[in-house]
C-alpha positions in Angstrom: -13.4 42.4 -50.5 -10.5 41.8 -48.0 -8.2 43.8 -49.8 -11.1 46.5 -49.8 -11.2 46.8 -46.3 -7.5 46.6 -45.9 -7.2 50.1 -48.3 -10.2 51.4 -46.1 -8.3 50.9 -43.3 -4.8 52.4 -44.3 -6.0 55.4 -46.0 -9.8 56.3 -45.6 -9.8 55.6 -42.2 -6.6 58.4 -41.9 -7.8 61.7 -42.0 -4.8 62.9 -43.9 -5.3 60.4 -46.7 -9.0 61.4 -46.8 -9.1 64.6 -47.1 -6.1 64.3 -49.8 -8.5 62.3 -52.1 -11.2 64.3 -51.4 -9.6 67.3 -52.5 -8.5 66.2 -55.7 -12.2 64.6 -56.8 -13.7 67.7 -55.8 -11.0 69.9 -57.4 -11.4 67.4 -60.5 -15.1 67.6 -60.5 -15.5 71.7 -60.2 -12.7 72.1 -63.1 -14.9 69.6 -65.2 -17.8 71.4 -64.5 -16.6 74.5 -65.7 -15.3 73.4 -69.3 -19.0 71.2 -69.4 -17.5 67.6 -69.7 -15.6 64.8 -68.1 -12.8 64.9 -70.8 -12.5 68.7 -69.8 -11.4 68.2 -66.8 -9.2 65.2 -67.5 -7.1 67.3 -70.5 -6.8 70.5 -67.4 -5.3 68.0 -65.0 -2.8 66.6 -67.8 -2.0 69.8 -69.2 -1.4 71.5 -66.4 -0.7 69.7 -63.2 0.9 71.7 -60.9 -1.7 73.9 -61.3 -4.0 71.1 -60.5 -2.4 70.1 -57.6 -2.3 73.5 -56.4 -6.0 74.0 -56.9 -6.5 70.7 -55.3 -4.1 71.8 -52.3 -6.4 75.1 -51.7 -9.1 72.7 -51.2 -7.4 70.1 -49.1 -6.1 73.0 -46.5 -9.9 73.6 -46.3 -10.6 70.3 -45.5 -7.9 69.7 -43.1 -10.0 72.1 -40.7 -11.9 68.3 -39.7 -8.3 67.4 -37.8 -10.0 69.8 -34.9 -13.4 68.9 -35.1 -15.2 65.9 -33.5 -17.7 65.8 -36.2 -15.4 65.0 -39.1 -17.9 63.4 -41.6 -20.1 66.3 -40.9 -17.2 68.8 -41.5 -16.6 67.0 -44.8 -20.1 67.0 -45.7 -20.3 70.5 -45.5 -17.1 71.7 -46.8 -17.3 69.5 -49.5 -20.6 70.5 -50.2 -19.5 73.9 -50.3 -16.8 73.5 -52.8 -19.2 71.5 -55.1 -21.9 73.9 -54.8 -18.9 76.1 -56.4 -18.3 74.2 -59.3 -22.2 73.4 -59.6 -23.1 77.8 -59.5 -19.8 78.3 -61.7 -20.9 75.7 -64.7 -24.5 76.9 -64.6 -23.2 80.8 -65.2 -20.6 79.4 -68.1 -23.6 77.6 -69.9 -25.5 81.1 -69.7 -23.0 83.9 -70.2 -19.3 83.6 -71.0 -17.8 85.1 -67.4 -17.2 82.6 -64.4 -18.6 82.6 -61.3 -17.3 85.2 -58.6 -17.9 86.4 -54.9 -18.8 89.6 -56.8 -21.7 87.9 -58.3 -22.6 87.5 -54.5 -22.9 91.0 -54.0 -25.8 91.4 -57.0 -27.3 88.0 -56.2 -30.8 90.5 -55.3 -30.2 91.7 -58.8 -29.6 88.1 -60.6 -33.0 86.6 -58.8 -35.1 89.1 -60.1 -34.2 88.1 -64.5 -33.8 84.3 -63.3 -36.8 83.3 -65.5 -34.9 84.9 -68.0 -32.1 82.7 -68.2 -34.2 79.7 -66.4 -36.9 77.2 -67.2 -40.2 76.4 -64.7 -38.8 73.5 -64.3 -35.4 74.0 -64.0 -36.0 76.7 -61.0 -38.5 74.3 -60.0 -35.4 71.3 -59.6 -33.2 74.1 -58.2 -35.7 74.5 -55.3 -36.4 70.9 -54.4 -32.4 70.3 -54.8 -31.8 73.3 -52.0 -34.4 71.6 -49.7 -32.8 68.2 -49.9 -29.1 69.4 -49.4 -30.6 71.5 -46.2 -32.5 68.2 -45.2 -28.9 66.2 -46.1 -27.3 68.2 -43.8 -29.0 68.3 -40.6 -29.5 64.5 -41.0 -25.8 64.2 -41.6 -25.7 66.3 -38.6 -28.0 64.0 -36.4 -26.8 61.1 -37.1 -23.1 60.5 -38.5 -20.5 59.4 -35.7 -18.4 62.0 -33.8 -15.0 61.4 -33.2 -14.3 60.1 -29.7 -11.1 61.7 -29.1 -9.1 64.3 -30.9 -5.0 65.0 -29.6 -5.4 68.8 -30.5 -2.0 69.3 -29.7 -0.9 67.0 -32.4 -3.4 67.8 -35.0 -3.2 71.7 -34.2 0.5 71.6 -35.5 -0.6 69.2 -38.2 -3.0 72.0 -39.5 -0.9 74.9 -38.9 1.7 72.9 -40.9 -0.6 72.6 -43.8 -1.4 76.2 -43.9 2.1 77.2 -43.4 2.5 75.1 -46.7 -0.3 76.8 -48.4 1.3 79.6 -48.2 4.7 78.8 -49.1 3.4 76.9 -52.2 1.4 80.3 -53.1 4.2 82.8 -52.7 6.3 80.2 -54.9 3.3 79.6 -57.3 2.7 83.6 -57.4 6.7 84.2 -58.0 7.4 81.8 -60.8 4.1 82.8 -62.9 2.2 79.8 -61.8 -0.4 81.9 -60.8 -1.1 85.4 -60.9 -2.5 88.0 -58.6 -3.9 90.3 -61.9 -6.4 88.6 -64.1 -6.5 90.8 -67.1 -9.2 88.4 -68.4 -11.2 86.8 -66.2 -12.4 83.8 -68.5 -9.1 83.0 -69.1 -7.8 83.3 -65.8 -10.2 80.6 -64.2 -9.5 78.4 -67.5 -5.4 79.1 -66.1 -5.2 79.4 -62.8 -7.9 77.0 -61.8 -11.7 77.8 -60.7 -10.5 77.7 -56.8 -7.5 80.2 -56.7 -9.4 82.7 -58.9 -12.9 82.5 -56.8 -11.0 83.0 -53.6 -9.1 85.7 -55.3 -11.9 87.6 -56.3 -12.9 87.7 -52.6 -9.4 88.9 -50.8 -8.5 90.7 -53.9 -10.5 94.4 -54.1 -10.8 97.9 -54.6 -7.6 99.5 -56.3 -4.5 99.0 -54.6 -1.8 101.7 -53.1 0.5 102.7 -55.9 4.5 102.1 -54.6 5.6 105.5 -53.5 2.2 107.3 -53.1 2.8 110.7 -52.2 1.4 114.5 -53.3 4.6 114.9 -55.0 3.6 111.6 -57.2 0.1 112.4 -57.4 1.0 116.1 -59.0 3.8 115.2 -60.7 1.7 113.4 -63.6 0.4 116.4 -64.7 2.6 118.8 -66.1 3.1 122.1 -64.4 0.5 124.2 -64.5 -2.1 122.0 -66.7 -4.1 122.0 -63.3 -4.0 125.4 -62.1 -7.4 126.3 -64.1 -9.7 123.6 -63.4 -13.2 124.8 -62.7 -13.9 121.0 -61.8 -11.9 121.3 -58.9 -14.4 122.7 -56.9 -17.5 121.3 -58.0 -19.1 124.4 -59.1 -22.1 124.1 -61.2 -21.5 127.4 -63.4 -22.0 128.3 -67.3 -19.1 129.0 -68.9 -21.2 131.0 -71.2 -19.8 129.2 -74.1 -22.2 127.3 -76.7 -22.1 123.3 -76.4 -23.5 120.8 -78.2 -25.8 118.2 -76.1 -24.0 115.6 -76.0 -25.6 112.1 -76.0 -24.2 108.5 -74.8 -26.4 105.3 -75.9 -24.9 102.2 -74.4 -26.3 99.3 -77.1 -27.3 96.0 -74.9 -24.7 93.2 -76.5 -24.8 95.3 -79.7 -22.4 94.0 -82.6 -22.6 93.4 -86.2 -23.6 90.1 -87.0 -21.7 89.5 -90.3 -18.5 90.5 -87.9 -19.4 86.6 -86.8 -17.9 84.9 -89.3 -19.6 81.2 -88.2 -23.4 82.4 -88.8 -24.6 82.9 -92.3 -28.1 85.2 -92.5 -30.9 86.2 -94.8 -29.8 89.3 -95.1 -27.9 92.1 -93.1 -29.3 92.6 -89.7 -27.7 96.0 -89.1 -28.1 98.3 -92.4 -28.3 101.8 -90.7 -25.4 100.7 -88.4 -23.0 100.3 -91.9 -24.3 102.8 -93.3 -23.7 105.4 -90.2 -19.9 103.8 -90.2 -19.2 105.2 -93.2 -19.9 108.4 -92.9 -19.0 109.1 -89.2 -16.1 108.2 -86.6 -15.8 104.5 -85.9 -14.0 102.4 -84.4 -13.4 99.2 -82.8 -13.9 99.6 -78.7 -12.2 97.5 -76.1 -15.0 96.9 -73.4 -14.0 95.5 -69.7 -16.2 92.4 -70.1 -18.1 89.6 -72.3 -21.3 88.4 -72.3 -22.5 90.3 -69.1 -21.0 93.6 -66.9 -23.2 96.5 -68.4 -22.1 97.9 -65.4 -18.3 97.7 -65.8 -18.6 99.4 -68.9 -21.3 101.9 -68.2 -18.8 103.0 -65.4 -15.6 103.1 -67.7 -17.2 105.5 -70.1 -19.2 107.8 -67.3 -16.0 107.8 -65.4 -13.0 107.4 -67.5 -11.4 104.9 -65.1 -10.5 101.3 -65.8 -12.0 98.6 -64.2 -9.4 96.0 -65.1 -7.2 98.2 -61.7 -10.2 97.4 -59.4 -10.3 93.4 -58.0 -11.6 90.5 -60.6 -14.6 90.4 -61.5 -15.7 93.6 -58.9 -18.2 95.8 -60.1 -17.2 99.3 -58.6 -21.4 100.1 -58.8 -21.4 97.5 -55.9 -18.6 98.6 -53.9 -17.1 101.9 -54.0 -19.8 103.5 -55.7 -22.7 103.0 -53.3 -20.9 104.6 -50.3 -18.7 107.4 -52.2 -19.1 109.9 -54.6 -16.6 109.5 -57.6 -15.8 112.2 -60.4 -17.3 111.9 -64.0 -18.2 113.4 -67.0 -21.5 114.2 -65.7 -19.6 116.4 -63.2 -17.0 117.5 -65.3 -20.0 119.0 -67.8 -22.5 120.5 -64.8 -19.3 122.8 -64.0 -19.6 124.5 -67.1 -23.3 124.5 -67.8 -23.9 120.8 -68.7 -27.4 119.2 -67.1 -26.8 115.8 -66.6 -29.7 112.6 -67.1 -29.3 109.1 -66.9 -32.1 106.5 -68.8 -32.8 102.8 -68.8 -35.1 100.7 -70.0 -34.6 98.7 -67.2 -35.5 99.0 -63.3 -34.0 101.7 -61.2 -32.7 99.5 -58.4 -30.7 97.3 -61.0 -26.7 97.3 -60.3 -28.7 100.2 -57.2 -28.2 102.8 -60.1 -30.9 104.2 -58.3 -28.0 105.4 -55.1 -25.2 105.2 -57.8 -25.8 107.5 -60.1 -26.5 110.3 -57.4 -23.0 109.5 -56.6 -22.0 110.1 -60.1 -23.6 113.4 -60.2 -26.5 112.9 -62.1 -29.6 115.2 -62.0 -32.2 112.6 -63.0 -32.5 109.0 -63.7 -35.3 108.0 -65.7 -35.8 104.0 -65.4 -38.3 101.6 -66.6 -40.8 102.5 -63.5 -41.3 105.7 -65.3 -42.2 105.0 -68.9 -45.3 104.0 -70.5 -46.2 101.9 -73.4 -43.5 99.4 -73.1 -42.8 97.1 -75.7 -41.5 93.7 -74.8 -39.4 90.9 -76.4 -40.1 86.9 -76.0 -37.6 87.1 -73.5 -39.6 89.8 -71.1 -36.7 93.1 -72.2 -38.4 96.1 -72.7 -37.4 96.7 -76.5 -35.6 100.1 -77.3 -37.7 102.3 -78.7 -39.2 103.8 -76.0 -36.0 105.5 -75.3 -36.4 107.5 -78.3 -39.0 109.5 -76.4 -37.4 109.7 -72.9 -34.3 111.0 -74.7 -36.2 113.7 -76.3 -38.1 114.5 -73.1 -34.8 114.7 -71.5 -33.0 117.5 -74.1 -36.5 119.2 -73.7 -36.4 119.1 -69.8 -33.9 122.3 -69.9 -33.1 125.1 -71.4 -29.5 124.6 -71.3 -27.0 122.2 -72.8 -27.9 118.3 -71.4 -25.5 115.3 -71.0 -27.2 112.0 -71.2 -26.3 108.8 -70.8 -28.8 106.0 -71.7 -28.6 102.0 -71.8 -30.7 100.3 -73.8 -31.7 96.6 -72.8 -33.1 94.9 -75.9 -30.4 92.7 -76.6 -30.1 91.1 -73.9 -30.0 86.7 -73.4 -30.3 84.5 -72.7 -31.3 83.3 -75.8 -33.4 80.4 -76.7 -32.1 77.5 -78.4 -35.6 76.9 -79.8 -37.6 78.8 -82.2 -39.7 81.7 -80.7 -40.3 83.6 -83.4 -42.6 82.9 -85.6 -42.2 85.2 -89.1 -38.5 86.6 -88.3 -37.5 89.3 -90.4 -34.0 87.7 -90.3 -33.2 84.2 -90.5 -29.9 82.3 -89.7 -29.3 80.0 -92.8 -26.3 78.2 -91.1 -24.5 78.4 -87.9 -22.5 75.9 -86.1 -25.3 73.6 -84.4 -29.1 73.6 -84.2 -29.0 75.1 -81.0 -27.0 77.9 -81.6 -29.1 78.6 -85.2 -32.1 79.3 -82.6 -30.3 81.4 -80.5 -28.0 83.6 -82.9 -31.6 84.1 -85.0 -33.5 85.7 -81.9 -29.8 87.2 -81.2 -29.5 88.8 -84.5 -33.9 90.1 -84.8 -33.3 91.9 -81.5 -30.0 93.6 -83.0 -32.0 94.6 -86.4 -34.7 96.0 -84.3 -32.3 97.7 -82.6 -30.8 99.4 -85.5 -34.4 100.5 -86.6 -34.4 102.3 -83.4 -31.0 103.9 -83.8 -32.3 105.1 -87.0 -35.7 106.4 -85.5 -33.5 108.6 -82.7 -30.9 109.8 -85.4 -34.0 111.3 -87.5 -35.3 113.0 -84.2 -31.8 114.4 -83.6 -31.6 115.9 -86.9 -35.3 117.6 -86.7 -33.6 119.3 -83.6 -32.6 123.0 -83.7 -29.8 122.5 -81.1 -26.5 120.6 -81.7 -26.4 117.4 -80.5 -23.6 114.2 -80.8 -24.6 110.7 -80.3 -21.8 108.1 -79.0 -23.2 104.6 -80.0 -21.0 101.4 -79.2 -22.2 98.0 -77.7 -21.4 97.2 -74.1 -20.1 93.6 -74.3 -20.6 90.6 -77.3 -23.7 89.0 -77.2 -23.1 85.4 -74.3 -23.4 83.4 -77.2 -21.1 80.3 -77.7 -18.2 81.8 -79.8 -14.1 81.7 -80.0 -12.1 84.6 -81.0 -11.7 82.4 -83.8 -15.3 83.2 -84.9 -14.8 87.2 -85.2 -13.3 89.6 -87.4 -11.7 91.2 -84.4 -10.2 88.4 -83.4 -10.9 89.7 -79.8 -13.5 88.6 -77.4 -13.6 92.1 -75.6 -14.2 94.5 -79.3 -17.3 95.8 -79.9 -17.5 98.5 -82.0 -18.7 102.3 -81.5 -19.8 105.3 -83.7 -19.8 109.1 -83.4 -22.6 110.8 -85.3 -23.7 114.6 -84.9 -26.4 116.4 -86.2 -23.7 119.0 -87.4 -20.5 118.3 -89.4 -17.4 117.0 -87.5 -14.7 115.6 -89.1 -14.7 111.8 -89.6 -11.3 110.6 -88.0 -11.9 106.5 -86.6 -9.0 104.8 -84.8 -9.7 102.1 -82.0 -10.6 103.2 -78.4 -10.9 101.9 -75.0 -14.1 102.2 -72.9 -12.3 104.3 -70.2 -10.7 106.6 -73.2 -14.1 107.8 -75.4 -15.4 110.1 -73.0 -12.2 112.3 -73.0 -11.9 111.9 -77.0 -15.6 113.0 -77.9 -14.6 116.3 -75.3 -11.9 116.7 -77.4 -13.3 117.1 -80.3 -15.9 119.3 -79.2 -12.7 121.2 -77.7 -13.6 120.4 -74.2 -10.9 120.1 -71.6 -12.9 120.4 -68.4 -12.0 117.5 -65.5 -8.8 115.5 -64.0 -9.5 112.2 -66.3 -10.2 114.2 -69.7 -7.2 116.0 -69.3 -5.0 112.9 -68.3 -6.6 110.5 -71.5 -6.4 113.7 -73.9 -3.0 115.0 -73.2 -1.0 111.9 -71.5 -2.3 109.0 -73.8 0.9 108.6 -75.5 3.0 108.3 -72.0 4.9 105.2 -71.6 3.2 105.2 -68.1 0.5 105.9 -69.0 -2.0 102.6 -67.5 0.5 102.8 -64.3 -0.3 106.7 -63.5 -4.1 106.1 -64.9 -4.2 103.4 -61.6 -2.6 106.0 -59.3 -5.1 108.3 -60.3 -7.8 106.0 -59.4 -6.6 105.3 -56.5 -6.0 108.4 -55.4 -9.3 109.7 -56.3 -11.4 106.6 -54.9 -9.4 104.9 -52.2 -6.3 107.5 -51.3 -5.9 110.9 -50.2 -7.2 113.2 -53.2 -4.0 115.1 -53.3 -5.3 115.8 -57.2 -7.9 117.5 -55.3 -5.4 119.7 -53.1 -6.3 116.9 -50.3 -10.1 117.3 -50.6 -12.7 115.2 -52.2 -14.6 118.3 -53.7 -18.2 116.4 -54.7 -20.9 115.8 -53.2 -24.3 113.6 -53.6 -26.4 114.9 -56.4 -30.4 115.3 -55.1 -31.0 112.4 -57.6 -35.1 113.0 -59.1 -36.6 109.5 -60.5 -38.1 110.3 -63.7 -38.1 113.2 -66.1 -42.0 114.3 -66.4 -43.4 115.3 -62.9 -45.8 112.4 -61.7 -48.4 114.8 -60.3 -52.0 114.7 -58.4 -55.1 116.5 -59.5 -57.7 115.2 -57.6 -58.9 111.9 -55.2 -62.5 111.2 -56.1 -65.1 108.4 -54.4 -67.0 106.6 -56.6 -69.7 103.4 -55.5 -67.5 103.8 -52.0 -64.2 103.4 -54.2 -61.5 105.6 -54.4 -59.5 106.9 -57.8 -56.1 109.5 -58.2 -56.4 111.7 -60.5 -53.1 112.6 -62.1 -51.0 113.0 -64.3 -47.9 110.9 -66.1 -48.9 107.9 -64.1 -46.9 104.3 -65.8 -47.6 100.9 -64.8 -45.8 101.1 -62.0 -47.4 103.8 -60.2 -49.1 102.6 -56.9 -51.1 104.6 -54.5 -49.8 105.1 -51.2 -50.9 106.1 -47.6 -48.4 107.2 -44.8 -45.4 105.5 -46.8 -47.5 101.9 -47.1 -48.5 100.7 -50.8 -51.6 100.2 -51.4 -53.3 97.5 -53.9 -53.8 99.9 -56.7 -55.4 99.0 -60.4 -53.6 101.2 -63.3 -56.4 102.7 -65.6 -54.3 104.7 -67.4 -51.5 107.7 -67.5 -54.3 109.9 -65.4 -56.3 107.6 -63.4 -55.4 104.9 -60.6 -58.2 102.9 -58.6 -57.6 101.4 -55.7 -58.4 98.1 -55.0 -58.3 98.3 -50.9 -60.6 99.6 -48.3 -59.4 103.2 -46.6 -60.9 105.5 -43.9 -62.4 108.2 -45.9 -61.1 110.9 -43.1 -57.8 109.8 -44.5 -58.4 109.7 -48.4 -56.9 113.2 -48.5 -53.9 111.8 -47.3 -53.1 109.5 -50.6 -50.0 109.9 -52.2 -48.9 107.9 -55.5 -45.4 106.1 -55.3 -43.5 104.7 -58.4 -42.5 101.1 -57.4 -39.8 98.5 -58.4 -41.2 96.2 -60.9 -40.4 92.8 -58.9 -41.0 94.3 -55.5 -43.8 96.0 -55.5 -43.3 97.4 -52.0 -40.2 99.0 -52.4 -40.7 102.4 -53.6 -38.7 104.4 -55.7 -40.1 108.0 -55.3 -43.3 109.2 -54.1 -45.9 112.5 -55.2 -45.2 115.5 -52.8 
């Protein structure tokens, strides 16, 4: 005991020596947490110790903030319970998808809340809840009652702390130089696993948005183009013209964590869970298809394709559809196709306000977005996603919308986890024989019925295609592998970030498969259709073969996003679509009054259809696709006035579009 108090006394009772130790449990404890055991952590630390240390260093400069505060023990408490609550959030996302945790995820935290019962237990939100009210109770206890420091010499311990920061940031521009560290994280996974969980989280915060390219100029900008291959582009302007040329429609269906299953070489099944899929790859273009993300980031890859840009230039772990995308409009194949007679639709199975497509794709120059608010007869899985084959009908209704030649993109939603590692269903058509644990049997088996329902409904739409007078191509690939627990070791790729894509058309077209990128498919399907229209499809289609070609690809981005638009001729030529929710017209026919209560008459009304008064929802009953009661008491004079509003699924207040 004596020599108990005499340590206490040295070292806990220094501040220094305090927050030193304090730093490396916490650094110890958050780096455990993310590999999902003790022995985790202990192998980082004695495989990589500078790293470690330098990790632990971040956190101790963050601690060493308590040299200028009187309440010390409260400072620690709350720092430290920031940095656990860090390693806490970041092991939690590992268990459920296979990206870490980033401030990015901050920014969609409205979007995560609303599918938390999708990836959480009752009882497990339940804990979450009465932990959150006991850490707010810990701290203002902590903050009551611990001791404050009597006196502080700020002189002394102001250059003490300006000293620590100073080395901070020596040991970073050392551990930055010598490859310690890096500043790029090419994979995201593998960066935290490298660099450690506190360098990368902080660096997905100071590190955003594309940055200036060295030597940034018009002369640059122009220069990667060669002379002339400019001077003709009708995209420059904007212009919504025909070109008077024929086109086929041309169709993009983003698969929700779509793969082959026998491409996972751990699982053993009844029988093949993707029989149209094989079939389809040997007759059409294939390919395997580099993707931005695993295991979550529709987004990222949604915007790669619609915009021919790489993600991988933008900060780690930013989703452009959260950042640059909600304030600015950004080129795209949508635009690129309007200027030459192209309509352009966007469809999800999935709500509106999710990743604020809603804003975004107005942004990206889409004409309508048709989301799950606006279809009827929804199907769903165990897991509460709307299953796919309602998008065979809002596709149709889309190419039917106009007379002239459509673009459309659609994501599908089916396959999405988490997935349960107990049985759910019952009399699967597909059943996992072996896999590597009892958990993951469970979880690859709902996994791989949602992918062979999926490819029943990639058959269903190819057999509407073909019943279609009007040309039509249909790019298939999967966004991202399923967030199941697997190695590169497990796949025939050999690559976390392949999926695999296929081209089929209703007409012939050469079969010619080579691997793509998700930024470099939308420029080679317009090339095969001989289709040179926009800055990006030229670039990928003439200038993939460049030896600079990723370094100009970021300039362009940058210019075209962040910099001066000297592609443009100095001006940022487009402008906000007028984006209309939905594809059939939600319309009203007539407000009756029956037994003093009130029903719209209408028609195309979904499950989300509300009735409305003056902009307020009303509580509204949905009898069907033409008749809504309401459930509230009005003033008759104003009855007249009642509008119906589509509304977002989990907030039924906010509304997404509203009858004229």
């Amino acid at each position: 005991m004596e020599k108990f108090k005499q340590f206490f006394n040295k070292y806990l009772k220094n501040n220094i020596c305090l927050c030193i130790i304090l730093a490396f449990v916490l650094n110890f404890a958050i780096e455990a947490m993310a590999r999902q055991s003790l022995l985790g952590g202990a192998d980082y630390l004695m495989q990589t110790p500078v790293v470690f240390f330098y990790n632990t260093l971040i956190i101790f400069s963050t601690l060493s903030i308590s040299l200028l505060i009187k309440r010390r023990i409260f400072t620690y408490f709350i720092i430290s319970g920031l940095w656990l609550a860090l390693g806490i959030v970041n092991g939690v996302i590992l268990s459920n998808r296979m990206t870490p945790f980033t401030t990015k995820d901050l920014e969609i935290l409205d979007d995560g809340l609303t599918i938390v019962t999708n990836y959480l237990k009752t009882w497990q939100i339940v804990l979450i809840a009465i932990g959150a009210v006991l850490l707010i109770a810990g701290i203002i206890l902590v903050f009551i009652f611990a001791p404050k420091k009597e006196k502080i010499n700020y002189k002394k311990n102001t250059a003490i702390f300006a000293a620590v920061i100073a080395i901070l940031a020596a040991s970073t521009g050392a551990a930055i130089k010598t490859g310690i560290v890096d500043t790029f994280f090419g994979n995201l996974a593998y960066a935290y696993r490298d660099y450690g969980v506190p360098y990368c989280f902080i660096n997905t915060w100071l590190n955003t948005g594309v940055g200036k390219p060295s030597g940034y100029s018009e002369e640059m900008m122009l220069g990667i183009f060669d002379e002339g291959e400019l001077t003709d582009a009708v995209y420059a302007d904007a212009a919504e013209n025909d070109d008077g040329e024929i086109h086929p429609n041309i169709i993009f269906l983003q698969l929700e964590s779509f793969i082959d299953p026998s491409l996972i070489n751990s699982i053993e099944l009844s029988e093949e869970a993707t029989p149209y899929w094989n079939e389809l790859q040997e007759k059409y273009s294939t390919g395997w298809f580099t993707v931005p993300s695993v295991g979550a980031g529709t987004a990222n890859t949604e915007f790669e394709v619609i915009c021919g840009m790489s993600v991988k230039f933008f900060g780690p772990g930013e989703y452009p559809y959260k950042s640059i995308l909600s304030e600015k409009t950004c080129e795209s194949y949508a635009y690129d196709l309007k200027s030459i007679g192209y309509s352009a639709h966007a469809i999800h199975n999935h709500r509106g306000v999710f990743y604020m497509r809603n804003k975004v794709f107005s942004n990206l120059g889409f004409d309508t977005f048709t989301s799950l608010e606006y279809m009827s007869n929804v199907i769903k899985t165990p897991k509460n996603w709307a299953k796919d084959n309602v998008l065979v009908g809002e596709i149709l209704a889309a190419l039917d919308l106009t007379e002239n030649e459509d673009y459309i993109y659609t994501i599908s939603v089916q396959g999405h986890g988490k997935y349960p590692s107990e049985q759910v269903i019952e009399n699967p058509a597909i059943t996992v024989l072996s896999a590597p644990t009892e958990e993951l049997k469970w979880q690859y088996e709902y996994y791989v019925n949602q992918i062979y329902e999926m490819d029943k409904f990639v058959k269903n739409l190819t057999a509407e295609l073909e019943k279609r007078d009007e040309k039509t191509v249909l790019v298939m690939y999967g966004d991202h592998l399923p967030a199941l627990d697997m190695t590169e070791e497990e796949l025939t790729s050999g690559d976390l970030y392949k999926t695999e894509y296929i081209i089929w058309s209703n007409f012939k077209m050469e079969k010619e498969d080579k691997d793509l990128f998700a930024y470099q498919i939308g420029a080679e399907v317009l090339e095969r259709l001989g289709i040179d229209t926009g800055t990006m499809a030229k670039y990928h289609q003439n200038h993939k073969d460049s030896p600079t070609y990723l370094e100009d690809l970021r300039a362009l981005e940058y210019d075209m996003l962040y910099g001066q638009g000297y592609i443009y001729g100095g001006k940022h030529p487009f402008e906000a679509t007028d984006l209309k929710m939905g594809i059939r017209d939600i319309k009203i026919t007539g407000i009756v009054e029956i037994g003093g209560k009130f029903y719209v008459k209408g028609e195309n009304f979904t499950e989300q259809s509300r009735i409305s008064l003056d902009g307020e929802v009303l509580e509204t009953i949905y009898l069907g696709p033409t008749v809504l009661g309401l459930l509230e008491d009005v003033d008759p004079a104003e009855a007249v006035n009642m509008k119906v509003s589509q509304v977002d699924r989990n907030s039924p207040t906010d509304i997404l579009s509203t009858t004229e």
